[in-house]
MARBA-3410 file (N, C-alpha, C, O; in Angstrom, 1 decimal):
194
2.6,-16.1,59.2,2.5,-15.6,57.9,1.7,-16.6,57.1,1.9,-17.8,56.9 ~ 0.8,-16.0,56.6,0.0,-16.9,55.2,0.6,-17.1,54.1,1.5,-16.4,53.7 ~ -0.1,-18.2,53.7,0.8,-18.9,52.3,0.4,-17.9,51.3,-0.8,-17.5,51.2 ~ 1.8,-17.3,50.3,2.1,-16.6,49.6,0.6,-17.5,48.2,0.3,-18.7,48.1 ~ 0.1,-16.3,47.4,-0.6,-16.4,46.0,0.2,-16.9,45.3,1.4,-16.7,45.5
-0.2,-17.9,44.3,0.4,-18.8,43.3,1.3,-17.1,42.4,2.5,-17.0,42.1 ~ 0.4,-16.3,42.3,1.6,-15.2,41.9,2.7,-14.6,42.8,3.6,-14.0,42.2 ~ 2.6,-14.6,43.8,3.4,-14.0,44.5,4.5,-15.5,44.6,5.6,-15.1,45.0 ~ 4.5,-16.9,44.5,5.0,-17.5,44.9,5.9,-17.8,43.5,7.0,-18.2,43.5 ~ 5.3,-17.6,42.3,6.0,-17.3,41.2,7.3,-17.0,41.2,8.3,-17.5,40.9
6.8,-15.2,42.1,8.0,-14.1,41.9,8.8,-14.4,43.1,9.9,-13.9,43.2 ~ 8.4,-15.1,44.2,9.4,-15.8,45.0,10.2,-16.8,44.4,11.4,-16.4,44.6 ~ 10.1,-17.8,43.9,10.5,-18.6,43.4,11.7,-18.1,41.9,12.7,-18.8,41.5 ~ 11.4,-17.3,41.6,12.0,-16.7,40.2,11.4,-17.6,39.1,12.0,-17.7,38.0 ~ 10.2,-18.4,39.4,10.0,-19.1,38.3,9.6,-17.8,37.0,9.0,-16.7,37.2
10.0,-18.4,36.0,9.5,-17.9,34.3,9.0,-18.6,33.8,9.3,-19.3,32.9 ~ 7.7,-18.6,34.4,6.3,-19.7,33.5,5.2,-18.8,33.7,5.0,-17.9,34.5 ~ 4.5,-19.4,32.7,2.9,-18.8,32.2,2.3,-19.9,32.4,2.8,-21.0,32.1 ~ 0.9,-19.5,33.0,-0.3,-20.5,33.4,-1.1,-20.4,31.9,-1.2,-19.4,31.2 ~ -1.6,-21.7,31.6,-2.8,-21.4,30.4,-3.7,-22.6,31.0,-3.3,-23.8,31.4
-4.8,-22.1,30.9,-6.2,-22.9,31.4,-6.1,-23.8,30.4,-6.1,-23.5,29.2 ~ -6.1,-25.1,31.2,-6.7,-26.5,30.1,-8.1,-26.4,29.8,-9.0,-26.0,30.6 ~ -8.4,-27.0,27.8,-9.8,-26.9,27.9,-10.5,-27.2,28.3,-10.1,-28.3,28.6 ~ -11.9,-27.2,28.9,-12.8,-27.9,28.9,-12.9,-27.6,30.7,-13.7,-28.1,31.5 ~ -12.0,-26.9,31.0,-11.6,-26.5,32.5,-12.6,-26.0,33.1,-12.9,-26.3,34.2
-13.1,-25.0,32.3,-13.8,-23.8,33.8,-13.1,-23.1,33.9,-13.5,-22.0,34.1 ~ -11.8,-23.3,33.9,-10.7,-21.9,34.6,-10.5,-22.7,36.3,-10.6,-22.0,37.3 ~ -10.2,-24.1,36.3,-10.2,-24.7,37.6,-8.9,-25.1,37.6,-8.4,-25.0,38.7 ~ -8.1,-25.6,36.5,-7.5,-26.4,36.5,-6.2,-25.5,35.8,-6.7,-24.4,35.5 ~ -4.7,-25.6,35.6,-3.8,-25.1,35.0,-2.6,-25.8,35.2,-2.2,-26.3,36.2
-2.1,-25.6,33.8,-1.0,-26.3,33.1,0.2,-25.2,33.1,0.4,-24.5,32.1 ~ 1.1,-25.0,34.2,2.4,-24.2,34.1,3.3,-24.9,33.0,3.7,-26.0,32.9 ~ 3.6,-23.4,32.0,4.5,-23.8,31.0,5.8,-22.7,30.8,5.8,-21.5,30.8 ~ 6.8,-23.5,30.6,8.0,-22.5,30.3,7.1,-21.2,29.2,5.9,-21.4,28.8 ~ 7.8,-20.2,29.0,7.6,-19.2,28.4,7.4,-19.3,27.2,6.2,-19.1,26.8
8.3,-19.8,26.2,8.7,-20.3,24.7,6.9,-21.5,24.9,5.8,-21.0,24.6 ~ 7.1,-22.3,25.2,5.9,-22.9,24.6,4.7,-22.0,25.2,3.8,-22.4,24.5 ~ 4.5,-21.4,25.8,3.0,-20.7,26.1,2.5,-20.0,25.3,1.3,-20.0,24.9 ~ 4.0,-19.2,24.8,3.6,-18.3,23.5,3.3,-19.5,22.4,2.7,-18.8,21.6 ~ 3.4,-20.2,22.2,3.2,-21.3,21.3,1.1,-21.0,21.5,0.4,-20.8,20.5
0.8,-21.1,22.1,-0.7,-21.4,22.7,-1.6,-20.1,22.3,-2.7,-20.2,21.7 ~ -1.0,-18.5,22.6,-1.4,-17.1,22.0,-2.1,-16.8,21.4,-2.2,-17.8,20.7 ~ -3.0,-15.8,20.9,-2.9,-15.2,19.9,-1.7,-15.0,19.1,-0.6,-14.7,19.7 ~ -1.7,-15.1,17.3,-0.8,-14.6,16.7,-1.3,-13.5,15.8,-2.4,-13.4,15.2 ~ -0.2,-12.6,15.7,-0.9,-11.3,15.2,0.0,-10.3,14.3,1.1,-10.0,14.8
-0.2,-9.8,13.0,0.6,-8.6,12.8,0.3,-7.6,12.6,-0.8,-7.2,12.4 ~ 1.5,-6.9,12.8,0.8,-5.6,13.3,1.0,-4.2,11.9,2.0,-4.5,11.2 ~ 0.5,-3.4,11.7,0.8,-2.4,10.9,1.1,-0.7,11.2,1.2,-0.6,12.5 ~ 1.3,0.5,10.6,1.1,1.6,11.4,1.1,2.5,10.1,1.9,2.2,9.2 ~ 0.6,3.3,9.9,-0.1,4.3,9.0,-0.3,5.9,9.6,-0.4,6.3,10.8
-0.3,6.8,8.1,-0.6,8.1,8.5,-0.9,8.2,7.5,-0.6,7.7,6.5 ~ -1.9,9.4,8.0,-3.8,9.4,7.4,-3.2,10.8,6.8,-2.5,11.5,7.6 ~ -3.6,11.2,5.5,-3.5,12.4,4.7,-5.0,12.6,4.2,-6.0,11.8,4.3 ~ -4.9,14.0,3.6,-5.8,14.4,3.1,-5.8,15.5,2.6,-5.4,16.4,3.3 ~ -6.1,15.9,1.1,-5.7,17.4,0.8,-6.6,18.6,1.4,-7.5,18.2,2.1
-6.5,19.5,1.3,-7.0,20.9,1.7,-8.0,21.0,2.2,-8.3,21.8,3.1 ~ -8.9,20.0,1.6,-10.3,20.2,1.6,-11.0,18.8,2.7,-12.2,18.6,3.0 ~ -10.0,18.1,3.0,-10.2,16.9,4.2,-10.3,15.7,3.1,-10.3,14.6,3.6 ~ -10.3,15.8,1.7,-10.8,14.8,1.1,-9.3,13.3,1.5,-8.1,13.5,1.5 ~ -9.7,12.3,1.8,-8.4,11.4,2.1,-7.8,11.0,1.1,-8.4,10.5,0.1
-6.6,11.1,1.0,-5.4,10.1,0.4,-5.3,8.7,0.7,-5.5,8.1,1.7 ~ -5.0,8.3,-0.6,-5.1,6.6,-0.2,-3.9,6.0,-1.9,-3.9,6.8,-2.9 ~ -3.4,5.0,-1.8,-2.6,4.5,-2.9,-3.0,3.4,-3.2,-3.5,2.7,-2.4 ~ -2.8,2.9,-4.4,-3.7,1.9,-5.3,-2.2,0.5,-4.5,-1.0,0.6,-4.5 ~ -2.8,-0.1,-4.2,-1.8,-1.5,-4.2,-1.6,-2.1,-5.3,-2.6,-2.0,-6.0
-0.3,-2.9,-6.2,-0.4,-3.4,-7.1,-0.4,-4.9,-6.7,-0.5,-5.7,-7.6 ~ -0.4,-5.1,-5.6,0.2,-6.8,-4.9,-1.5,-7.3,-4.0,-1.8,-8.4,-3.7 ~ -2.2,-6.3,-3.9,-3.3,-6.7,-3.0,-4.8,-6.5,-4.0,-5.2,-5.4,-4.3 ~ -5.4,-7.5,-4.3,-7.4,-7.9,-4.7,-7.9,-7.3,-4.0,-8.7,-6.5,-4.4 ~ -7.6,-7.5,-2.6,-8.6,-7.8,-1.5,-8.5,-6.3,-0.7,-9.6,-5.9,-0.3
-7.4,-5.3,-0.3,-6.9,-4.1,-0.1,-6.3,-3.7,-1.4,-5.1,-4.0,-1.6 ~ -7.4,-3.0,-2.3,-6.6,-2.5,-3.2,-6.4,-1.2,-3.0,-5.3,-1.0,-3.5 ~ -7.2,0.0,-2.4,-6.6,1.0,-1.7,-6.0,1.3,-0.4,-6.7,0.9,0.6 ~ -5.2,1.6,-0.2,-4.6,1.7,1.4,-3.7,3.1,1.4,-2.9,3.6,0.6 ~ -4.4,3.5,3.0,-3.4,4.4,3.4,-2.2,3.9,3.4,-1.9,2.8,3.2
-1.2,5.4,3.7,-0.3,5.5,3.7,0.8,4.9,4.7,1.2,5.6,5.6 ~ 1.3,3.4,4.4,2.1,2.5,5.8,2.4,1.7,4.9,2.7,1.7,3.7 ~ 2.1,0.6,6.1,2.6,-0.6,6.4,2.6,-1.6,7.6,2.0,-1.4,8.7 ~ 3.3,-2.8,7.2,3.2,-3.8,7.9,4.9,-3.5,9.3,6.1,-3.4,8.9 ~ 4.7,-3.4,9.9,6.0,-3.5,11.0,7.0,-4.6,10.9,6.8,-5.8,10.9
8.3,-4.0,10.9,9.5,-4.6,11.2,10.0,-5.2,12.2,9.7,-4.6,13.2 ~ 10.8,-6.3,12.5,10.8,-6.4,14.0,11.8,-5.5,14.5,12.7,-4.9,13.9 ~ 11.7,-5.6,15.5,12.1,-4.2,16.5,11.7,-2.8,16.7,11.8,-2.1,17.7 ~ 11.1,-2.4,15.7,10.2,-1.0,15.5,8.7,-1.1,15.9,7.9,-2.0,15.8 ~ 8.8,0.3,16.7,7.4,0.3,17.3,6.4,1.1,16.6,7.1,1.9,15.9
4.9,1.2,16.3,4.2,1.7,15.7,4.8,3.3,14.9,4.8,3.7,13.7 ~ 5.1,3.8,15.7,5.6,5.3,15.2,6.7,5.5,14.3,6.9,6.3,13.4 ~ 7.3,4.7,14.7,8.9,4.8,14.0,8.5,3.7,12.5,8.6,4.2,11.4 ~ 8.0,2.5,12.6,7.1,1.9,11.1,6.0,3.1,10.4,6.3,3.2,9.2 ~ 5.2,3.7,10.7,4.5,4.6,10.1,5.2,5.5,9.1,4.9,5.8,7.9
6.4,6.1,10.2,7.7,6.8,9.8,8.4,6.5,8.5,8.7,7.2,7.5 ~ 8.6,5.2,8.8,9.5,4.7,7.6,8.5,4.2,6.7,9.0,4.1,5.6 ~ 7.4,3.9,6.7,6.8,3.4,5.4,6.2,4.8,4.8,6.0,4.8,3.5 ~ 5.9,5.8,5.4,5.7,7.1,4.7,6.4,7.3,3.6,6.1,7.4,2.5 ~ 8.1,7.4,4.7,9.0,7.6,3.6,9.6,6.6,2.6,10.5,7.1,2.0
9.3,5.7,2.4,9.6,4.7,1.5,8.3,5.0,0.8,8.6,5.2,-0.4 ~ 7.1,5.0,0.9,5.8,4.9,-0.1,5.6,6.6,-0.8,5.2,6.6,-1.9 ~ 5.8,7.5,-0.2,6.0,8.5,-0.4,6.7,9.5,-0.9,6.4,10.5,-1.6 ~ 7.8,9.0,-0.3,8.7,10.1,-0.7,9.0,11.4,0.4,10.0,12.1,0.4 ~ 7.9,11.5,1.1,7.7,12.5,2.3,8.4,12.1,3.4,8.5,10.8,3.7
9.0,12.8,4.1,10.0,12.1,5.5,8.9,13.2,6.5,8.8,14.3,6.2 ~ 8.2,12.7,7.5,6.9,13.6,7.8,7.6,13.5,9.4,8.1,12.6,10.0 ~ 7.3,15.1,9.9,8.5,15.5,11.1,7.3,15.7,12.2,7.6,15.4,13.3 ~ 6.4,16.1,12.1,5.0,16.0,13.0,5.6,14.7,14.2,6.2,13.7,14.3 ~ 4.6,15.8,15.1,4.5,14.7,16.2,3.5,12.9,16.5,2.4,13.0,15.9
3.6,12.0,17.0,2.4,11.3,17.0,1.0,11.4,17.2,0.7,11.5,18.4 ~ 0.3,11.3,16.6,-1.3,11.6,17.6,-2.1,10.6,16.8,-2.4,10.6,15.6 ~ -2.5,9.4,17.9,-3.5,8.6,17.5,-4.8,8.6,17.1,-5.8,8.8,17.8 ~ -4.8,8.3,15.6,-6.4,8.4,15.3,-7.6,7.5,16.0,-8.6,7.8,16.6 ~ -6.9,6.2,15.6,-7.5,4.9,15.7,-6.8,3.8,15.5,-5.9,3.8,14.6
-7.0,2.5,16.3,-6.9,1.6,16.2,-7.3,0.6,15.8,-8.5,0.6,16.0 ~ -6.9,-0.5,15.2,-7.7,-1.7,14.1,-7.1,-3.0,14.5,-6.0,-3.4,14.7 ~ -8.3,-3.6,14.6,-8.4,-5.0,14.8,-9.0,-5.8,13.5,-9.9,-5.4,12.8 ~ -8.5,-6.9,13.2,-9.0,-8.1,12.7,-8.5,-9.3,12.6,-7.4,-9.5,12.3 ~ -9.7,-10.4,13.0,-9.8,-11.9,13.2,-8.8,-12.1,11.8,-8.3,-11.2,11.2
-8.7,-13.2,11.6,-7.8,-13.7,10.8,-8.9,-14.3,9.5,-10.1,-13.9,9.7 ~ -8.7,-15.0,8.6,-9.0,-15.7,7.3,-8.6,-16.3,6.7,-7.4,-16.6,6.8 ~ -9.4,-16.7,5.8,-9.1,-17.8,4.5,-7.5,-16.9,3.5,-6.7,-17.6,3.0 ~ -7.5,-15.7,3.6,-6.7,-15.1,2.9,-5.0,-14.9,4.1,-3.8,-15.1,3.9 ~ -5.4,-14.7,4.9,-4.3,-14.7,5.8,-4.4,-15.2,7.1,-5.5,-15.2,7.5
-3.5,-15.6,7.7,-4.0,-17.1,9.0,-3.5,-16.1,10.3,-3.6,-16.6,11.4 ~ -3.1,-15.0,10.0,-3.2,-14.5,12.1,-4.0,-13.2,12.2,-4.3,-12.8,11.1 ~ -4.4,-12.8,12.9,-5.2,-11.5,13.3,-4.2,-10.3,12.6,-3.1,-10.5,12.2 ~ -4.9,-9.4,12.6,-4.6,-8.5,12.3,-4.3,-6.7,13.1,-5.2,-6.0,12.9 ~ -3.2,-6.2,14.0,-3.8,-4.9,14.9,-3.1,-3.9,13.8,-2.3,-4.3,13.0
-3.6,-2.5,14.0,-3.0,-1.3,13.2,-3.7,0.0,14.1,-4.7,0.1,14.8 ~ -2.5,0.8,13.8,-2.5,1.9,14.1,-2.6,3.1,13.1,-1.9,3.3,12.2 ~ -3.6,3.9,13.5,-3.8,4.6,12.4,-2.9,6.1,13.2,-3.1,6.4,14.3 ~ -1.9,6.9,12.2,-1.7,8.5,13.1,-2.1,9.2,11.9,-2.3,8.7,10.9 ~ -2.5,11.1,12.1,-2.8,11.9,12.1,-1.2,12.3,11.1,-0.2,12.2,11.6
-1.3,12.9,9.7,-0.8,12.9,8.8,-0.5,14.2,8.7,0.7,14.6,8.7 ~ -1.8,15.0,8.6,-2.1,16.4,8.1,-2.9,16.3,7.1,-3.6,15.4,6.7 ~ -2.5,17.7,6.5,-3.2,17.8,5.3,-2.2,18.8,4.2,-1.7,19.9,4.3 ~ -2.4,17.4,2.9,-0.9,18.2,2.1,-1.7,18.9,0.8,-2.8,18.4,0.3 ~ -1.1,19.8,0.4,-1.3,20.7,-0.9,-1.4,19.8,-2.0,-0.7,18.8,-2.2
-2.2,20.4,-2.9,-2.5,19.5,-4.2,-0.8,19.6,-4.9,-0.4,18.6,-5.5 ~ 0.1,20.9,-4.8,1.6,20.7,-5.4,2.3,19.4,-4.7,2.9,18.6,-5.3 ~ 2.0,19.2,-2.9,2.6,18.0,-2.3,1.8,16.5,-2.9,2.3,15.4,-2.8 ~ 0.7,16.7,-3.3,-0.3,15.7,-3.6,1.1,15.1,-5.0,2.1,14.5,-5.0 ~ 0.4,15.7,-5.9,1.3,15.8,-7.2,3.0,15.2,-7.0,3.4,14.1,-7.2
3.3,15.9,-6.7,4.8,15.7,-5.9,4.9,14.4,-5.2,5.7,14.3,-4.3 ~ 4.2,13.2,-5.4,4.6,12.0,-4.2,5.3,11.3,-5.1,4.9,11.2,-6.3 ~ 6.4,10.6,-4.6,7.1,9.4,-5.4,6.7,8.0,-4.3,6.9,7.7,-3.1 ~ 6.1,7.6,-5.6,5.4,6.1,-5.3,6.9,4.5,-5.4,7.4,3.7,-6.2 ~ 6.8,4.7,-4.5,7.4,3.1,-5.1,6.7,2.2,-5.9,5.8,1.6,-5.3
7.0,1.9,-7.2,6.1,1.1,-8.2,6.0,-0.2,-7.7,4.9,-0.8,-7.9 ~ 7.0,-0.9,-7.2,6.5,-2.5,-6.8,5.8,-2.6,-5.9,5.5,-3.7,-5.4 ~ 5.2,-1.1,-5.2,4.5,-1.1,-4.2,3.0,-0.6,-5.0,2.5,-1.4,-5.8 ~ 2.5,0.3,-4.9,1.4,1.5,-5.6,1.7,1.7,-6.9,2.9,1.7,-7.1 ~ 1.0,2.0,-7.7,0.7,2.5,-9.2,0.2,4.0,-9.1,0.5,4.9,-9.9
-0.4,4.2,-8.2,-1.3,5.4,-7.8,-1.7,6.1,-6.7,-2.2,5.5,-5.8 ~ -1.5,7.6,-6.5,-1.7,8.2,-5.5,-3.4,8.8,-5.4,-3.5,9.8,-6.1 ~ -4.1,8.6,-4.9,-5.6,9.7,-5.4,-6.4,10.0,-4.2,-6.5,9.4,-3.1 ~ -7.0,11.0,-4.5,-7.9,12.3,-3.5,-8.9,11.8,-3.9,-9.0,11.3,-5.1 ~ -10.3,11.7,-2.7,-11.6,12.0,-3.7,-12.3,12.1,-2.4,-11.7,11.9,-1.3
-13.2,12.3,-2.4,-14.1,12.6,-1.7,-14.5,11.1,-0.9,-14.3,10.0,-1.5 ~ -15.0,11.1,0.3,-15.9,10.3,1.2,-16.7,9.3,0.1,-16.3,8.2,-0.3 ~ -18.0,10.0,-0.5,-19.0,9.6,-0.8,-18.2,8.7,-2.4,-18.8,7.7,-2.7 ~ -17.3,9.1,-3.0,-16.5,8.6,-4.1,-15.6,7.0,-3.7,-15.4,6.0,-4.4 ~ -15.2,7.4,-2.5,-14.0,6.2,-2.0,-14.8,5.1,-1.9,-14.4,4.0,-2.4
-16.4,5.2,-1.2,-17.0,4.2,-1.2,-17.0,2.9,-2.2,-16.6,1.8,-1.8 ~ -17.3,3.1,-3.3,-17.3,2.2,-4.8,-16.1,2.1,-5.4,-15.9,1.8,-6.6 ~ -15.1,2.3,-4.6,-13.6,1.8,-5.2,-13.1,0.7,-4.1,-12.1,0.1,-4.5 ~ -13.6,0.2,-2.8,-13.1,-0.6,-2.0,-14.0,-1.5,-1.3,-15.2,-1.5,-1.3 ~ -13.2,-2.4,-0.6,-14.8,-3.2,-0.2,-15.4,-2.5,1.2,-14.7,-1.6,1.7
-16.3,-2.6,1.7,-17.4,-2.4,2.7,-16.2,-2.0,3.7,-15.8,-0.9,3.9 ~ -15.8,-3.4,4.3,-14.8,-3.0,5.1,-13.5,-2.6,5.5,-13.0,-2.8,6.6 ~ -13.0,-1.9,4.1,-12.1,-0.9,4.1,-12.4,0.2,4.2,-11.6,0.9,4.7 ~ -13.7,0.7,3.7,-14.9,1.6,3.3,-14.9,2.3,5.2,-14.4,3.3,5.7 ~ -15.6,1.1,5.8,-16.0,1.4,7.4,-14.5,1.7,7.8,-14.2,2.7,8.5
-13.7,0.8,7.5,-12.4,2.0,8.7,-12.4,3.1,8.3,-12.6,4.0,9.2 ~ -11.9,3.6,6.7,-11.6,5.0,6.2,-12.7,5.7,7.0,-12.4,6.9,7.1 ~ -13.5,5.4,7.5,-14.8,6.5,7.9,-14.7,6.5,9.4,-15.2,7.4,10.2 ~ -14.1,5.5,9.8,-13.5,5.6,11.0,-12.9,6.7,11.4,-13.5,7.6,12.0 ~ -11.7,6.6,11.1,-10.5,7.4,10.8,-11.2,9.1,10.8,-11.3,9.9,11.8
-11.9,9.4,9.1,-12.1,10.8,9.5,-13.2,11.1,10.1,-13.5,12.3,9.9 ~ -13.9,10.5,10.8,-14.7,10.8,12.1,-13.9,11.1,13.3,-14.2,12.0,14.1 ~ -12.8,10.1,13.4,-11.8,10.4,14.3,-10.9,12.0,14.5,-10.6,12.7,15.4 ~ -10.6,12.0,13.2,-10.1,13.3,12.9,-11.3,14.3,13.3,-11.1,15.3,14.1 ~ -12.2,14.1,13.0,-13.0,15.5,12.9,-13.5,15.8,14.4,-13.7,16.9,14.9
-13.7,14.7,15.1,-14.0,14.6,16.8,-12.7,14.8,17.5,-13.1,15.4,18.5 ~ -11.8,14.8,17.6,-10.2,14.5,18.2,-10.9,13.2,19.1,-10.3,13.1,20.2 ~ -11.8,12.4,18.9,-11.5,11.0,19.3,-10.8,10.3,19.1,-10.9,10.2,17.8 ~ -9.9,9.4,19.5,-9.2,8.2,18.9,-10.4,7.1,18.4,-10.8,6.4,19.4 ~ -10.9,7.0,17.7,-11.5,5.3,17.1,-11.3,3.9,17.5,-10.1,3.6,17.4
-12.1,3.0,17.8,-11.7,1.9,18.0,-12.0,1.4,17.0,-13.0,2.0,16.7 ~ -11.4,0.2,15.9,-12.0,-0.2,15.3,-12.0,-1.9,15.0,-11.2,-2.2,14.2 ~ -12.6,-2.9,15.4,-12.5,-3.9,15.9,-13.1,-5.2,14.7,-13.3,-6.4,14.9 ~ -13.3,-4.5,13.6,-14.4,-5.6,12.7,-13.3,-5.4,11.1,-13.8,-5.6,10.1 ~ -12.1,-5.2,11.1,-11.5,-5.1,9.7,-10.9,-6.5,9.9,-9.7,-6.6,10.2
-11.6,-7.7,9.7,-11.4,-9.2,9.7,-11.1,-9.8,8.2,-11.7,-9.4,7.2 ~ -10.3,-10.5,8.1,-10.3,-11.4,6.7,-11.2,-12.0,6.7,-11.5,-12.9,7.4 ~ -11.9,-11.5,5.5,-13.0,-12.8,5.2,-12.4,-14.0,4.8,-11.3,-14.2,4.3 ~ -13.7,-15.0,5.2,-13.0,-16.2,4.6,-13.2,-16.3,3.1,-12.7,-17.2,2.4
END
């Protein structure tokens, strides 16, 4: 018999350690660590989950932040709780920001990445889902939580531009490209500047 792969001798062993390449290595050398400190070494990241509206006419929905400079419009979410998975956070921040308890199935628009910054210190991933599209009476009709949003508003593509920065601007355009292709989006540049 040949000697068992450092992985395979892992899962013989029952050890619970993670390898992380020392710097400066090559990828020659490795430092086995219990679990708890490995994750110490990681990427750190939080995560969000959202659903994308738009009235009648595809124009997008989006809510004024009263707590954010830097994201002063944002779709309809949030940041994740622990133990909840993207679907079930979208779920619940709908209904908390909205007012809407939204019974539709999942469908992935796009996905969002960003590096971290001067404004916030871990990465950033988000999930964007497929909302629909609500009636100017359901438009009208949203109850905002005020320590959250001041404002609900429609406008057109070419309008949203000069209300946010560049790259809040490039995901939103993400998104309804996404929608209008049934592609999912990758979107990998919504980074905190420094």
């Amino acid at each position: 018999m040949t000697n068992p792969s450092v992985h395979e001798q892992r899962r013989i062993d029952g050890a619970d350690q993670q390898s992380r390449v020392e710097p400066g290595s090559h990828g020659a050398s490795h430092t086995w660590l219990p679990p708890e400190q490995y994750a110490e070494t990681v990427l750190k990241a939080t995560a969000f989950a959202c659903l994308f509206f738009t009235d009648e006419h595809d124009n997008p929905l989006q809510l004024r932040a009263v707590y954010s400079r830097t994201h002063p419009w944002q779709l309809v979410g949030g940041t994740m709780d622990p133990g909840e998975r993207p679907w079930e956070t979208a779920l619940r921040e709908c209904r908390e920001e909205t007012g809407i308890v939204f019974d539709g199935r999942p469908r992935l628009l796009a996905s969002v990445f960003g590096q971290p910054g001067a404004e916030w210190p871990y990465a950033t991933i988000g999930f964007v889902f497929e909302g629909g599209r609500l009636t100017s009476d359901e438009i009208t009709s949203l109850t905002l939580d005020p320590a959250e949003h001041d404002e609900a508003r429609v406008l057109p593509m070419a309008q949203w531009r000069t209300h946010m920065p560049q790259r809040d601007f490039d995901r939103l355009e993400h998104v309804v490209e996404a929608r209008r292709t049934g592609t999912t989006a990758y979107f990998e540049s919504w980074d905190w500047e420094s």
